[in-house]
C-alpha positions, 0 to 999 in steps of 0.5 A: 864267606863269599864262594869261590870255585873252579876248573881248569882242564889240562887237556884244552878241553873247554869248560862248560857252565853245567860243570859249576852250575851244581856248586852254585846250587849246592853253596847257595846259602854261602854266597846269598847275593848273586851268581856270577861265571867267568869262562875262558875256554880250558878253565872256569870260575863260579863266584857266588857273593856274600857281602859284608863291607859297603865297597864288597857291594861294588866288586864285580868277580871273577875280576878281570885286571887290566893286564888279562889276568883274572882274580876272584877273592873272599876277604877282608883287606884290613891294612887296605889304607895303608896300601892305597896310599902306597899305590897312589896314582895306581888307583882310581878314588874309593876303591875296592879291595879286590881292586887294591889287591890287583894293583899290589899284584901288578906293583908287587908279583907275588911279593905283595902276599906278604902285605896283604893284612887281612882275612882272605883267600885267593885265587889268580889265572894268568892267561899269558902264562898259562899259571893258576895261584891259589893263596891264603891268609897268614893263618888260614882264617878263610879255607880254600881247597884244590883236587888236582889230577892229570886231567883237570884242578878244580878248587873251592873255599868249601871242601864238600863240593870237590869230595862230592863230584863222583869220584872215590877218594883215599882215606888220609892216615895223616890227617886221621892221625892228627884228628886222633892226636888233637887236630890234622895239619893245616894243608891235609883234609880227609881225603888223600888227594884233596889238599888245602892251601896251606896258611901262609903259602902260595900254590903254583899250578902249571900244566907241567907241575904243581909248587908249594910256595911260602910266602909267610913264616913265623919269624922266631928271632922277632922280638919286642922289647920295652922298658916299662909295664906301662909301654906293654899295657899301651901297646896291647891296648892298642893292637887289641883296640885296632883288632876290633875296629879292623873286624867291625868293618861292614854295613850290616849289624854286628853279633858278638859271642858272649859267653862270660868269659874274658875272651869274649867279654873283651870284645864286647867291651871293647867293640862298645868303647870303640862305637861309642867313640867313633859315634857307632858310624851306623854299625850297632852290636848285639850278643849272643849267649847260649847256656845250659841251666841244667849244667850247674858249672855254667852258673858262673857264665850266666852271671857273667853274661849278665855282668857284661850286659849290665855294663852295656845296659842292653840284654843281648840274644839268649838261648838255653840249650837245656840239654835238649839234645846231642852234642854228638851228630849222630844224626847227618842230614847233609854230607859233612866234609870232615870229622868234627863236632857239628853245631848242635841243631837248638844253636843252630834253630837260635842263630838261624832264629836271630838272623831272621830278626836281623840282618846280622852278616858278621860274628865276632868270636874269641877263638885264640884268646887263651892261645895268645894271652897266655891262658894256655902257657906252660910256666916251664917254658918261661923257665925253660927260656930263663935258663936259655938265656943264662938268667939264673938268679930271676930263674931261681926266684920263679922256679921257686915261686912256681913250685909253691903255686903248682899243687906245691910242686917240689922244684926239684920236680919241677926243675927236671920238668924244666929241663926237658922243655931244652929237649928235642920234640921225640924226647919230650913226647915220650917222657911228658904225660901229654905225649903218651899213647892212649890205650885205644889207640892202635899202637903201630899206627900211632908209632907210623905217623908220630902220633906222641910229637902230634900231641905236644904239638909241635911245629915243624922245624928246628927244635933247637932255639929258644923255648917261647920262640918254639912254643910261639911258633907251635901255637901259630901252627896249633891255631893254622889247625883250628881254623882249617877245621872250621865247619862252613857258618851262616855268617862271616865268623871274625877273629879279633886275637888272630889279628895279625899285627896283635899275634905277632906282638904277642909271640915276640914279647917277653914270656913274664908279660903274659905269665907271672906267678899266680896271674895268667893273662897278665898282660890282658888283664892290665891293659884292659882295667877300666874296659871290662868290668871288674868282675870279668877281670877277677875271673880266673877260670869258667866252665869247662865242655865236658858235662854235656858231652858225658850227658849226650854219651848217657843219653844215646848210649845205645846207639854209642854201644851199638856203633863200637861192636864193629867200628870202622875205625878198628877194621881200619887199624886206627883204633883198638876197638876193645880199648876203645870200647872200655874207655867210653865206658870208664867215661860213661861212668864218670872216669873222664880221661885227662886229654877227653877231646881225643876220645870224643875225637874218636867218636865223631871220626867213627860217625863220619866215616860211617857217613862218607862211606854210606855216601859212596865216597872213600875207596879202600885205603893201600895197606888197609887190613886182610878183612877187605878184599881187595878193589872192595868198598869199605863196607859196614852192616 
């Protein structure tokens, strides 16, 4: 992604470039293809360019608008046709997004967020006004933070320069009780009084007060309805097909992730038919495939791989990661902003390998695919909304044939399972399996920030509706989530199933499209026969994360044992450190937990909080535990 920061003294003090000169320093790498400053007394802007479409080279930012206000914007403007057909006679020929988003400004305020169809992140001074807007994506695909203080907002698309400006921050326990639940709401980072914009909203900043604005939500009584099976396929085909093409927009090579699963495969198929129709326009693909041959799970993925690459008679970029080394990061050369599993360094050597082959600026990945095609749906929530809606005949006839295909369920069982999807949230925590507490955790913490309703997931709002408008919209949310967390990358990362239009087809379709007895990714499947090959279509599962998390657990046990004598995470009431301590042991042994990613979540907050208080960075939470002295740094020997 393209860099945006900047700063915006209260005080009318002016802003000097030697204030953004070290965040054009440090995000370098991120935005290759230029600098640029833009200064206006009081407040400042840094814009440090990565290009990825032929009209990006043709934007200069920070931009300045005809009418004073100036704009900066990393994105991908995909409805950007549709739009300058709207603003015709506002817009000089071939236009640039940046250019096309200012005149929706200057026709539309602030409502022409809401039209905006896309990748982005925005931020807009107005000069009259005295007013900075700072805005994202629907979903939150491109990151943008803000630290405000009484003195001063500064903003960047990546967190790490705002943590690093010499100041001490607060730990968030928010945000620390989501990362040990499954993952922190999408407008929470780390540190207490550093916040990012949330997916969907707008922040307004004045001198007098800073507002959260909506300018998108997820709208539960949206629904689509057809009359065949036909009418769905030729939809989805078409959604998913527009996905695509919006996301091979650039002039540069394309890279796809290939992993043998149907997520990824279907890109590629897809991305190929797509190129070959339109004569590939001077865009070509390859893929990128990493594997274990020490892992015998992941023999089905190979050979799907190579399924995928016979299909489009080209082998694509390989990297066998062999277990060479730690899918832990142990090891922080470079501050990471927020707790997370960092890209293993052989990836990391593979990717930085190919792109010094060539010039690929644009990855396309899968992420979302098993969220909005139904791989993760819950057949109880189909139940559950074929009750709601009074449909008892067909809810006689799934229930029983749900009954025989779970484990041989009992549907007396399975009924009362049902039953308790109709529940509020706070019930639904306490009487499922993925609500309950896990031993290691401190148990009055995860009481204080309700940490059962994080694990189910739920979104804010209402618990009163219908159930697959509630888990549509706790989905959305899950995925706001995912992609708040993303690490900064070399290249621009793409997201085919969190296109927009195709998300909010899916989330407003019936439930058995998607889901039917015996077929997860029934829609998927369906639609796509004759793109993917038949092998891909046929898979029902692939291989699973766990084995090299347990390898890398062996394998630097020493150092796992040695961290967990006295974890920071227990002193600050976070986690039990005996329990802790007694379920990676379990774990080591072969025990894995049912929800593992939560223990290993655990691991990498202990490791990151090690890190940012070495770096001088957190100061003692409120409330923290007697073992701190009070105004004390959190210290560990």
């Amino acid at each position: 992604m393209s860099v945006q920061a900047g700063i915006w003294n209260f005080d009318g003090q002016p802003v000097r470039q030697d204030a953004l000169a070290p965040i054009s320093h440090a995000l370098a790498q991120y935005g290759p293809d230029g600098e640029a400053f833009h200064f206006d007394n009081n407040i400042g802007f840094l814009y440090r360019p990565f290009h990825t479409t032929k009209e990006s080279r043709s934007e200069i930012q920070p931009y300045r608008c005809q009418g004073g206000k100036v704009m900066m914007w990393d994105g991908r403007l995909d409805n950007r046709d549709e739009l300058i057909f709207q603003l015709r006679g506002n817009l000089q020929s071939n236009p640039t997004d940046i250019a096309t988003v200012a005149a929706a400004l200057e026709m539309w305020g602030t409502k022409a967020f809401a039209k905006l169809t896309g990748d982005w992140a925005l931020a807009i001074w107005d000069p009259s006004a005295k007013e900075l807007l700072l805005a994202r994506d629907y979903i939150g695909v491109k990151q943008l933070f803000y630290y405000p203080t009484p003195k001063q907002i500064s903003w960047c698309n990546h967190l790490a320069p705002l943590v690093l400006c010499g100041d001490h921050f607060t730990l968030c326990d928010e945000y620390v009780a989501g990362c040990l639940a499954s993952a922190p709401d999408a407008h929470l980072t780390p540190f207490a009084e550093v916040h990012s914009v949330p997916p969907g909203k707008l922040i307004r900043v004045t001198h007098e007060k800073l507002s959260v604005q909506p300018y998108w939500s997820f709208d539960p009584r949206l629904r689509t309805r057809f009359k065949t099976d036909i009418e769905y396929e030729e939809q989805y085909r078409f959604l998913f097909r527009q996905a695509v093409h919006r996301r091979l927009r650039t002039d540069s090579p394309v890279l796809a992730d290939l992993s043998g699963g149907f997520d990824s495969s279907s890109i590629v198929c897809m991305a190929d038919d797509i190129l070959a129709e339109k004569g590939d326009q001077g865009v070509s693909l390859d893929t990128f495939s990493f594997y274990d041959s020490h892992d015998p799970e992941e023999e089905g993925d190979w050979r799907h791989i190579r399924v995928v690459e016979g299909k489009r008679h080209k082998a694509g970029f390989r990297t066998d990661l062999k277990a060479s080394t730690s899918a832990f990061p142990f090891d922080v050369p470079s501050f990471l902003a927020s707790p997370r599993f960092a890209n293993r360094p052989d990836f990391k050597a593979a990717l930085h390998s190919i792109l010094e082959v060539r010039p690929h600026r644009v990855l396309l990945c899968g992420e979302g695919g098993d969220e909005m095609n139904g791989q993760a749906l819950d057949p109880r929530v189909h139940l559950a909304d074929l009750l709601w809606q009074g449909h008892l005949a067909q809810f006689g006839r799934q229930l029983t044939a749900w009954s025989l295909l779970i484990r041989k369920r009992p549907w007396i069982q399975l009924l009362l399972q049902t039953l308790l999807q109709l529940m509020p949230a706070s019930i639904r925590a306490r009487l499922t399996e993925q609500g309950q507490i896990e031993p290691w955790v401190n148990q009055q913490f995860a009481r204080k920030h309700r940490m059962a309703v994080r694990q189910i997931g739920t979104a804010d709002g209402t618990w009163f509706g219908r159930p697959s408008a509630r888990d549509a919209g706790t989905t959305i949310a899950g995925l706001a989530r995912l992609m708040s967390c993303t690490g900064p990358s070399q290249v621009e990362k793409r997201y085919p199933y969190l296109d927009q239009n195709l998300v909010e087809f899916l989330t407003s379709i019936p439930l058995d499209q998607l889901l039917r007895p015996g077929e997860r990714r029934s829609l998927m499947r369906r639609s796509l026969a004759g793109i993917l090959p038949a092998e891909i279509l046929a898979r029902k599962s692939k291989a699973t994360f766990g084995c090299g998390f347990l390898r890398s657990l062996e394998k630097h046990w020493n150092r796992v044992e040695a961290m967990l004598h006295s974890p920071i995470s227990g002193h600050l009431g976070y986690v039990d450190t005996k329990q802790t301590f007694a379920a990676l042991v379990s774990m080591r042994h072969g025990n894995c937990p049912p929800f593992m990613t939560r223990l290993l979540n655990a691991i990498c907050l202990e490791i990151w909080l090690r890190d940012a208080d070495a770096r001088g960075i957190l100061r003692p939470p409120l409330g923290a535990n007697t073992f701190m002295n009070k105004g004390s740094r959190i210290g560990f020997q």
